[in-house]
C-alpha positions in Angstrom: -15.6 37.6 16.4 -14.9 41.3 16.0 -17.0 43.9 17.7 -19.0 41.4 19.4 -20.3 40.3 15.9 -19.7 36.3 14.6 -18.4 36.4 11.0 -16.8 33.7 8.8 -14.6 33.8 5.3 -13.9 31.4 2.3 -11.4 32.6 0.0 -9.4 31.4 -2.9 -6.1 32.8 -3.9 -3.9 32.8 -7.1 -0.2 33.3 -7.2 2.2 33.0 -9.6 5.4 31.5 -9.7 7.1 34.6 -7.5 4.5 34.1 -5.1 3.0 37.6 -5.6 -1.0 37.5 -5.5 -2.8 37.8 -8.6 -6.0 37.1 -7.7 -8.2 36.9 -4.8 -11.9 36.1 -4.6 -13.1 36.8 -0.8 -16.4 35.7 0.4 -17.7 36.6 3.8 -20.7 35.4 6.0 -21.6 37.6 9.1 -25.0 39.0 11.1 -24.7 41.6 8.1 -25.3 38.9 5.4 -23.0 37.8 2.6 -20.6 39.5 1.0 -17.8 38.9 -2.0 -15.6 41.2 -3.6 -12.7 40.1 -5.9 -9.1 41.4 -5.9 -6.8 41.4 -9.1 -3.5 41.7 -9.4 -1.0 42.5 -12.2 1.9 41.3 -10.3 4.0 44.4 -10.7 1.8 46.3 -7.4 -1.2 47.5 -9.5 -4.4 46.6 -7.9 -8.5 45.8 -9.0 -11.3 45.4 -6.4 -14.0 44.0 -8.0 -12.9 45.3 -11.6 -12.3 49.2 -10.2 -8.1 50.0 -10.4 -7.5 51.3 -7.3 -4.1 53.6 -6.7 -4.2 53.6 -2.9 -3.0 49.7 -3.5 -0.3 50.5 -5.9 3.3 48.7 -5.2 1.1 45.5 -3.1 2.6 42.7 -4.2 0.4 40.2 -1.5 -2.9 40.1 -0.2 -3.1 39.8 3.9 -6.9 38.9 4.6 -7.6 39.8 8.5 -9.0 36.7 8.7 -6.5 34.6 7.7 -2.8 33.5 9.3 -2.3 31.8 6.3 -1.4 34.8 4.1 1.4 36.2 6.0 3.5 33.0 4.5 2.9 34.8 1.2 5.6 37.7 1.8 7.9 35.1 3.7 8.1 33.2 0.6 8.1 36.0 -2.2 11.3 37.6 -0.5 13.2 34.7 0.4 15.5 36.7 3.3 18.1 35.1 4.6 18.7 35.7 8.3 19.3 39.6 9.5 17.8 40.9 6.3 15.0 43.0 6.8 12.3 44.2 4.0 9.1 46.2 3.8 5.9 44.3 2.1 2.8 46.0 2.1 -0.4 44.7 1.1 -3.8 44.9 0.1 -5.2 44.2 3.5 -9.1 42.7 3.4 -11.2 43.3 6.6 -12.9 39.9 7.4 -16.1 42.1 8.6 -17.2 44.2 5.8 -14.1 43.0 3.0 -13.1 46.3 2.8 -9.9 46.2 1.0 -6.7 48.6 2.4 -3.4 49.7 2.1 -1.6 47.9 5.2 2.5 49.0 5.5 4.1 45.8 7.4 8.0 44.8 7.4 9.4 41.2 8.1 12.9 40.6 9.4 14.3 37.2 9.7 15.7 35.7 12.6 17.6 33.1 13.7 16.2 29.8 12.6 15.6 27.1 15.6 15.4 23.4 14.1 13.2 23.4 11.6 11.6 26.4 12.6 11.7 30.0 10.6 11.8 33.5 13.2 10.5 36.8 11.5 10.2 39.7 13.4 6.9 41.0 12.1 5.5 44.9 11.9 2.4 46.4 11.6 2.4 49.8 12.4 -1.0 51.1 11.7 -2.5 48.5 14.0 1.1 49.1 16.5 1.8 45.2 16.3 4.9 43.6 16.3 5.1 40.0 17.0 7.6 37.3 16.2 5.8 34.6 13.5 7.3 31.0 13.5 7.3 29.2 10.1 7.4 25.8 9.3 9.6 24.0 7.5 7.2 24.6 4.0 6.7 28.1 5.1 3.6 27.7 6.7 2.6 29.9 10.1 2.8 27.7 12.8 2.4 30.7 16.0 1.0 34.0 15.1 1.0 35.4 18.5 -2.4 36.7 19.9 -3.8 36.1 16.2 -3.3 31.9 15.8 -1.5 28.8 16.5 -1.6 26.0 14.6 -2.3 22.8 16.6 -1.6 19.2 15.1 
């Protein structure tokens, strides 16, 4: 729900062996009808949405759908921190209601790991979020506070 509006995503990803996103096809389903757009990435931060190069995405290495938890292990795996480093990661951020594709600055910092749990201390200032996401052992977002938790 966003704006008191239901809306639903499918989406398929490509990334390559550094984890950065090279592709992403978006498809979205709300009260406005359906709507696709396709992100391409050359892997060095240069950026296509749906074949137009766009400059505002320049130096994005992942893709962070709003609709998604799942894409916030993408950064966590690219940079590999070890615990106390910090790093910046922006994206090309894709709105889950219209698939508007953005600029969105965030930073991860890694924290001190709990069994086989992963900490980051994770920043999004243009929406003034900061939350602390817990990985598991693969990686994978197990508690995105306020945004998802992943139940077995």
């Amino acid at each position: 729900m966003e704006d008191g509006q239901a809306w639903g995503i499918r989406y398929a990803l490509a990334i390559d062996a550094s984890w950065a996103t090279r592709s992403a096809h978006i498809v979205g389903r709300s009260a406005l009808g359906v709507n696709e757009v396709r992100l391409e990435g050359d892997g060095t931060g240069g950026w296509w949405v749906n074949g137009m190069r766009v400059p505002q995405l320049d130096g994005c290495l992942d893709v962070d759908l709003e609709a998604s938890a799942f894409t916030n292990a993408l950064p966590v795996h690219r940079l590999a921190l070890e615990v106390g480093q910090q790093a910046d990661a922006p994206a090309a951020y894709v709105r889950a209601l219209d698939l508007r594709a953005e600029r969105l600055e965030q930073s991860y910092r890694r924290l001190q790991d709990s069994r086989e749990h992963s900490h980051y201390d994770y920043v999004s200032p243009a929406f003034d979020f900061r939350a602390e996401l817990v990985y598991d052992e693969f990686g994978l977002v197990l508690d995105y506070p306020g945004i998802a938790v992943r139940v077995a």
